[in-house]
C-alpha positions in Angstrom: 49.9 -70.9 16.7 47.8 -71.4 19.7 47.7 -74.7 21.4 44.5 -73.8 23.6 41.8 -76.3 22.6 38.7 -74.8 20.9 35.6 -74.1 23.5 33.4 -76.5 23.9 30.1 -76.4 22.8 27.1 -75.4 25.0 25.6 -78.7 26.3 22.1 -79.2 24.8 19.3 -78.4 27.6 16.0 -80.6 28.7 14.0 -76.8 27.7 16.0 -76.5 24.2 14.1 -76.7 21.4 15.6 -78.6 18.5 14.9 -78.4 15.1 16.9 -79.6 11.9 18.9 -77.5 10.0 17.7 -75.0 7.0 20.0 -76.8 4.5 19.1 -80.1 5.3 15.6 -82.1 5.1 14.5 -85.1 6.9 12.4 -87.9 4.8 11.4 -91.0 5.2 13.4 -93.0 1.9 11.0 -96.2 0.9 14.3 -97.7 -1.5 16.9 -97.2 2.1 14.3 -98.3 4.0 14.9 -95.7 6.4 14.8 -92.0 7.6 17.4 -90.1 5.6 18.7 -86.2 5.8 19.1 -84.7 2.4 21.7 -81.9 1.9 22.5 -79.8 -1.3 25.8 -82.4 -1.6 24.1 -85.6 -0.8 22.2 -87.2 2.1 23.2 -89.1 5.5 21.3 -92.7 5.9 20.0 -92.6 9.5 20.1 -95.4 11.9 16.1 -96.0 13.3 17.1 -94.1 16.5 18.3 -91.3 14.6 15.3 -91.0 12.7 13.0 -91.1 15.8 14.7 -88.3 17.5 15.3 -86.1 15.1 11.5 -86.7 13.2 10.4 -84.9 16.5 13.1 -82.2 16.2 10.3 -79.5 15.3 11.5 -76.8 16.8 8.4 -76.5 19.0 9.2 -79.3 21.9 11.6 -79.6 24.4 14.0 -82.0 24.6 12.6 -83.6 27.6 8.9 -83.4 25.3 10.7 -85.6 22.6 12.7 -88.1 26.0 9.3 -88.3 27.1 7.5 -89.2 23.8 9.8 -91.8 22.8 10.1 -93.4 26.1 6.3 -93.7 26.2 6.2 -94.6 21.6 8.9 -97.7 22.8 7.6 -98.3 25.8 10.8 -97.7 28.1 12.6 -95.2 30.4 15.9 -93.8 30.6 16.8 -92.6 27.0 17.5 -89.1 28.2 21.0 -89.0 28.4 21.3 -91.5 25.2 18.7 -88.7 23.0 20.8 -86.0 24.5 24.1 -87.4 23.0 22.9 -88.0 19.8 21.8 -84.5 19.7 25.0 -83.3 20.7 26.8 -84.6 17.7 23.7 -84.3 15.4 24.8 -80.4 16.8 28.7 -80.6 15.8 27.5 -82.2 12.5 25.6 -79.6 11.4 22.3 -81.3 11.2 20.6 -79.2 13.5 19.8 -75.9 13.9 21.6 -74.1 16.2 24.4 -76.0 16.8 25.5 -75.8 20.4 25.1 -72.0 20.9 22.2 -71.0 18.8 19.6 -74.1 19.2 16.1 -72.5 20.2 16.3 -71.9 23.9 12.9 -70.7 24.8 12.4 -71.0 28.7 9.1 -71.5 30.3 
């Protein structure tokens, strides 16, 4: 049995495209009163910052296009590193597509 630790995840990139996983769906639930992600086996209740990054996780912007949208939506600066973090786990949770290694790196 190996004792190396498993290799860490590529670290999600300002020009990565994110977008949310083929086996899960993001809606907005009126009864939870929040954003939800829905899954074959059930569904994950989101916080309200987990449902405004990942309702812009289309695929088609950047990471720094959603950092810049929601800093502009909530009028503030300085969520980069926070949206990058959640993005990172949403990653090791499955949630998005590409996880780590295969999210949508399209480069200018």
């Amino acid at each position: 049995m190996s004792s190396e630790p498993a290799p860490a995840m590529p670290a999600i990139a300002p020009t990565d495209r994110p977008r949310i996983a083929r086996n899960f769906r993001l809606q907005w639930e009126q009864v939870q009163d929040s954003w939800v992600l829905l899954y074959p086996e059930g569904m994950v209740k989101l916080n309200a910052s987990a449902g405004e990054i990942l309702r812009r996780c289309d695929g088609e912007r950047t990471v720094a296009a959603i950092v810049e949208d929601l800093e502009k939506v909530f009028e503030t600066t300085g969520l980069g590193d926070d949206v990058t973090a959640f993005l990172e786990i949403a990653s090791r949770q499955g949630w998005m597509a590409g996880a780590g290694a295969d999210v949508e790196r399209r480069r200018p």
